[in-house]
N, C-alpha and C positions, 0 to 999 in steps of 0.2 A: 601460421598464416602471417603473411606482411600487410601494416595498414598504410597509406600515408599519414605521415607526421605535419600538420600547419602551424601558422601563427595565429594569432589573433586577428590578422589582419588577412587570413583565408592562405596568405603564402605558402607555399611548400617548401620546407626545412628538412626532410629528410624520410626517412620511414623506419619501422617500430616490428619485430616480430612478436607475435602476441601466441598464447599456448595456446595449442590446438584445444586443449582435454575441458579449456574455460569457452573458448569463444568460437568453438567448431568442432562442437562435441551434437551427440545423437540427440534431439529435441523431443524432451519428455512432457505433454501437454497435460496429462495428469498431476506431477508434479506441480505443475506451475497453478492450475484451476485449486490443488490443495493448498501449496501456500497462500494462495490469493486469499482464501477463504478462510485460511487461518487468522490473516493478518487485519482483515475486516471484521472476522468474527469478536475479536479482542478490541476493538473500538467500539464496540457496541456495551450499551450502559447497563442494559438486563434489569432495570428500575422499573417496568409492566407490571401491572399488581390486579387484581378483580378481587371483591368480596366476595368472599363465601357466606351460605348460609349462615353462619354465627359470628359473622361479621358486620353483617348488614344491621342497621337501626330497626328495633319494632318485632312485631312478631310474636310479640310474648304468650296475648292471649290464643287460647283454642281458638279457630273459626267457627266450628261447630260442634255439637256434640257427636260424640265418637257412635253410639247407634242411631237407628231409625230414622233418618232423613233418606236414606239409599244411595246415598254420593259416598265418594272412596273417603274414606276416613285421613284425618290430616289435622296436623299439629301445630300447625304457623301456618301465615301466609307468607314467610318468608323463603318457603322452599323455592328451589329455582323453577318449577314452573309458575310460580305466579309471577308477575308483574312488581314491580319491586321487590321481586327476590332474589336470591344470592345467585352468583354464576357457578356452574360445575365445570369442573374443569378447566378451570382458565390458566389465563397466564400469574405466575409470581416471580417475586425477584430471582433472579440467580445468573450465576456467570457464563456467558456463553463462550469463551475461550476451550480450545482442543488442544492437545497435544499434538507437536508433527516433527519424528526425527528430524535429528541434524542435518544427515544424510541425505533427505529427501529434500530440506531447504535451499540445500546450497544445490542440490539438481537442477531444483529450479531455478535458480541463479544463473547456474550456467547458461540452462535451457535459455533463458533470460534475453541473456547477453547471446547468445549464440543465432538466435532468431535477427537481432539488431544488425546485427553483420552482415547475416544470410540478406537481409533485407536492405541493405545501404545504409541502413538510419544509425551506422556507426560513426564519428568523429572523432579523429585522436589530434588535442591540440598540444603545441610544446610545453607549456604555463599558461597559469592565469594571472601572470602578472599585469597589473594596470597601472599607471602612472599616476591616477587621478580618481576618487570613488565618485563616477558621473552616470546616472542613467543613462542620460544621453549619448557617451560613450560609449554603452553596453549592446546599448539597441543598433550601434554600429557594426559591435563585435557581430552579433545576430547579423544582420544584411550580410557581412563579408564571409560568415559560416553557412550562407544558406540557409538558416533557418525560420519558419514561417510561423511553426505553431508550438507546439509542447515540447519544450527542453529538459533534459536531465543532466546538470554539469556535475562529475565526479571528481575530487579532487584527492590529495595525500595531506595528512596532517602534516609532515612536516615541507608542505610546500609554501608560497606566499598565493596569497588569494584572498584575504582580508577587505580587498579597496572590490575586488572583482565582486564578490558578496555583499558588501554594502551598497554598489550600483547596481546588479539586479535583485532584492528584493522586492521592489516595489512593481518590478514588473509579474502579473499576473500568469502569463504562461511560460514563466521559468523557476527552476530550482535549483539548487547545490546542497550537496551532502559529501561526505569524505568516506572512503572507501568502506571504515568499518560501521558508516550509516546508511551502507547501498539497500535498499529491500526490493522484495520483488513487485510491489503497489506502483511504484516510485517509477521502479524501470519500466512495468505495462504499458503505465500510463502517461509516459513521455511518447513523443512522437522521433524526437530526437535522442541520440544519448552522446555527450561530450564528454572525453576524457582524457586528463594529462597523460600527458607519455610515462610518468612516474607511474600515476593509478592504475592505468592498464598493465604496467608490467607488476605491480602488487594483488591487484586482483589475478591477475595469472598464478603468481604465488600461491596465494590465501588459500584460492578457490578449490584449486588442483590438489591440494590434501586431504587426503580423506578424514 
């Protein structure tokens, strides 16, 4: 598929063939709902804890004598049904991270990037070079790209975009990451997705190998 190619200043410089098999391939929603879930799942701290019975303080003495009173026989008051007693079953530490082929990640990547397309909210720009590292500059770049709300700027290591990154940091609904920091969090949850003309033809690369 061909995209237009812009400047930074929204101009049209030319246009870009981009690999079908990356950014107009068959959209797998399973894929995509599993990486998401992977890549959340692994942010999470898994730090939850609850006392158990022999955890909790106290308890030591019997409540009562083991015959003749006619109540169920019992040891502690520390068992989990009483009232300051221990939890059954609860939560404790441990890691919530899952395993998810290669294969199925980078599906979803495509899937990813293939939806952004399908949906217009794809932009290919020539460079990110800037003159100046100015927010206020950047928040221009945004107006002359059309964009309104949640940006994802992809770029190539070996391009310049150093001054382009220090001017939108600060701003709240944008990001930049370099092709091999793409994830699929990142892509969802942009409304936008920007991408040098180098990136897009490196993610066609990358992606398209199994």
């Amino acid at each position: 598929m061909k995209l237009n190619v812009v400047d930074l200043t929204g101009k049209k410089t030319g246009t870009v063939e981009l690999n079908d098999s990356v950014f107009n391939c068959e959209v797998n929603e399973q894929a995509i709902f599993d990486a998401l879930l992977r890549q959340q799942s692994s942010w999470r701290q898994g730090t939850h804890d609850t006392k158990t019975r022999a955890e909790v303080s106290g308890g030591g003495k019997k409540p009562f004598r083991q015959k003749g009173t006619g109540r169920a026989r019992q040891g502690s008051t520390r068992a989990v049904q009483y009232r300051h007693g221990g939890i059954a079953f609860g939560p404790t530490p441990r890691s919530h991270t899952f395993k998810l082929n290669r294969k199925v990640r980078r599906l979803a990547l495509r899937s990813g990037l293939t939806l952004k397309a399908q949906n217009e909210d794809l932009i290919c720009v020539e460079n990110m070079e800037m003159k100046e590292a100015k927010t206020k500059d950047f928040v221009n770049v945004l107006k002359a790209l059309g964009i309104e709300r949640k940006a994802l700027f992809v770029v190539d290591t070996e391009e310049e975009f150093e001054k382009a990154y220090l001017s939108l940091r600060n701003l709240g609904n944008v990001a930049m990451v370099n092709v091999e920091g793409l994830n699929i969090y990142d892509l969802q949850n942009a409304n936008k997705l920007v991408l040098t003309k180098t990136a897009a033809q490196k993610l066609g690369e990358v992606l398209s190998n199994e």
